[in-house]
Structures are given as C-alpha cells and as structure tokens.
Phi, psi and omega in degrees: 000113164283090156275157168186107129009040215311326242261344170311128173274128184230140176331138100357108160222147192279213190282332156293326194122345207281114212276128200238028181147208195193117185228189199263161166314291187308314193263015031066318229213016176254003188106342181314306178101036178272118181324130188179131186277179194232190153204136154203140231221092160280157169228134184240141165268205222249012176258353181073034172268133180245157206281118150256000000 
C-alpha cells in the first residue's frame, strides 16, 4: 500500500527555522523546493545493517 498524504498540512520555514506559513504535502512535494521540516532516522544494528 503507497500512502503519502498530498492533502497534510505541513509548516513553512525560512532558513532559520522560523515558521513563515503552511502548505499542503502534494504542493511540498511537486517540486516547488518549499522549505518544511523534516527528520530522518537511520537505525543500524551492531553489524552495520539497517533496520527497516
């Protein structure tokens, strides 16, 4: 199953962090280059494999 949200709103932020609006995942994620934070989290085990 491919979920990906288009219609989530996710915060604006300039170069600071600083939250400067709100756009949808689908306008995020078309290519705009619109700023939005992020977080990703490798996890490796003690073999250097990673867990998904």
């Amino acid at each position: 199953m491919n979920y990906d949200n288009e219609k989530e709103m996710l915060p604006l932020v300039d170069e600071q962090g600083n939250i400067i609006g709100a756009a949808s995942r689908g306008e995020c994620h078309n290519g705009s280059k619109k700023t939005h934070p992020v977080v990703h989290l490798h996890v490796f085990n003690s073999r250097g494999e990673l867990y998904l």
